[in-house]
C-alpha angles and dihedrals in degrees: 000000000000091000101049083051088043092055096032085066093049097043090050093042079049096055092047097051083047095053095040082054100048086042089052126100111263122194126212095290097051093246110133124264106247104197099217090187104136106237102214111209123186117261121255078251095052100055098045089051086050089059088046096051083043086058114028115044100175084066092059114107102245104253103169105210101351134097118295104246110239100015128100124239087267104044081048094060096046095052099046081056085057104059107039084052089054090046093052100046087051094050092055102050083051098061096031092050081054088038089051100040086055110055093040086058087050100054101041085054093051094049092049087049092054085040093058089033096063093040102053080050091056098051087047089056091066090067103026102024088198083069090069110121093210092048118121120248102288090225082079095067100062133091117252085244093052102049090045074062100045088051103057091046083046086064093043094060102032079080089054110053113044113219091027110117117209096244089054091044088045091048086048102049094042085052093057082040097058093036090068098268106125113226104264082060100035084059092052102047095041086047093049095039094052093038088063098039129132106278106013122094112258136212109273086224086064096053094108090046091072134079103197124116096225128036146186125237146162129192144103134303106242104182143345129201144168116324107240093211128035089234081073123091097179145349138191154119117282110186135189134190080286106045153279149292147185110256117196112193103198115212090229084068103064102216126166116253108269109207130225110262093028128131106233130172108201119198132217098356119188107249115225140152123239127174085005094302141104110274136172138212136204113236139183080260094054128097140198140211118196097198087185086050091042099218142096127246113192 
């Protein structure tokens, strides 16, 4: 039985090396082709340096543009993809986690705002009920007849206060109204509490109404004359329809020369007393306007 196996085997590796011959190139002569092309295969060190770079791409030498050493066409382009998908997710957690900090920060500091806003309202109203934020829009109040009334004087006044719209002067007037002032009053006190607010130029001759520590005014430069003290660039009385101060422009303001005669607005002047009046000084916060000249100075 071992025979007949042992035979079987021969006669089969016989056939095969037969049928690889007849199958095998032959030249001219009838002597076989031998094909003498070197077949280059990788090293046992190449190929495991070729899994490493494929899996670990903080190993690969940085080639820029060229060719990863050791991977094949195909490892290369999955671990550049790789990596520009890594780089972009990073760079967008990165953003959204500022973008979102941001906005969070913004809008629990708004809502805080409104919170102590509304609170502060409601303790006011204790004291002045219009200041309730929850109270209804005073206008309703009135009798047709009296906001016929409000509105005219509204007009009036809007002429009069610059930055003050119509709807703000009437809410304003309907609010002394229905707090018991009658509307002669109620004009006067609206017209004399919005001429000396923050941010709008206000009459010289109110100066000493206000307690602010910085004020807005426009007139003309009466006189000039010599500086007292060397930290003084220039000093004079600028006057307007109401009356006049004492303006000091410090040198370490910069400020540009006013002249005597000229029409100035000055922005945000520091308030002070000397000799025992209301008095005013140029800073490195102030700013002028020269309407003749038709330019800003800050």
């Amino acid at each position: 039985m071992s025979s007949n196996n042992s035979s079987s085997k021969v006669v089969t590796v016989d056939e095969q090396a037969l049928k690889q011959a007849d199958e095998q190139a032959v030249d001219e002569d009838g002597y076989p082709v031998v094909d003498e092309t070197p077949e280059f295969e990788a090293t046992v060190e190449q190929e495991v340096q070729a899994k490493v770079d494929a899996n670990h791409p903080d190993g690969i030498v940085d080639t820029d543009n060229e060719r990863i050493h050791g991977a094949t066409l195909e490892q290369e382009e999955r671990i550049r993809a790789r990596e520009d998908e890594l780089e972009r997710i990073s760079a967008q957690a990165k953003i959204g986690t500022q973008e979102g900090r941001a906005k969070r920060t913004r809008t629990i500091a708004a809502n805080q705002n409104k919170a102590r806003r509304v609170e502060f309202q409601k303790r006011a109203a204790s004291v002045d009920p219009m200041a309730d934020p929850e109270r209804a829009d005073p206008r309703t109040e009135l009798t047709q007849e009296q906001l016929a009334a409000v509105n005219k004087q509204s007009m009036r006044l809007e002429k009069q206060l610059d930055g003050w719209s119509r709807a703000a002067i009437s809410r304003r007037l309907s609010e002394a109204v229905v707090g018991g002032q009658d509307l002669t009053s109620a004009v006067v006190n609206v017209f004399e509490e919005r001429q000396t607010a923050p941010g709008h130029v206000i009459p010289i001759g109110k100066l000493e109404e206000v307690s602010r520590k910085e004020v807005s005014i426009e007139g003309r430069v009466e006189t000039l004359w010599d500086p007292s003290h060397p930290s003084i660039a220039q000093v004079g009385l600028i006057a307007d329809d109401s009356g006049q101060t004492r303006v000091t422009i410090w040198k370490s303001s910069d400020a540009p020369w006013i002249e005597e005669g000229e029409q100035v607005r000055i922005h945000k002047a520091a308030r002070n007393w000397h000799e025992g009046r209301v008095s005013l000084a140029v800073t490195g916060w102030s700013m002028i306007h020269f309407p003749e000249r038709g330019r800003w100075w800050e």
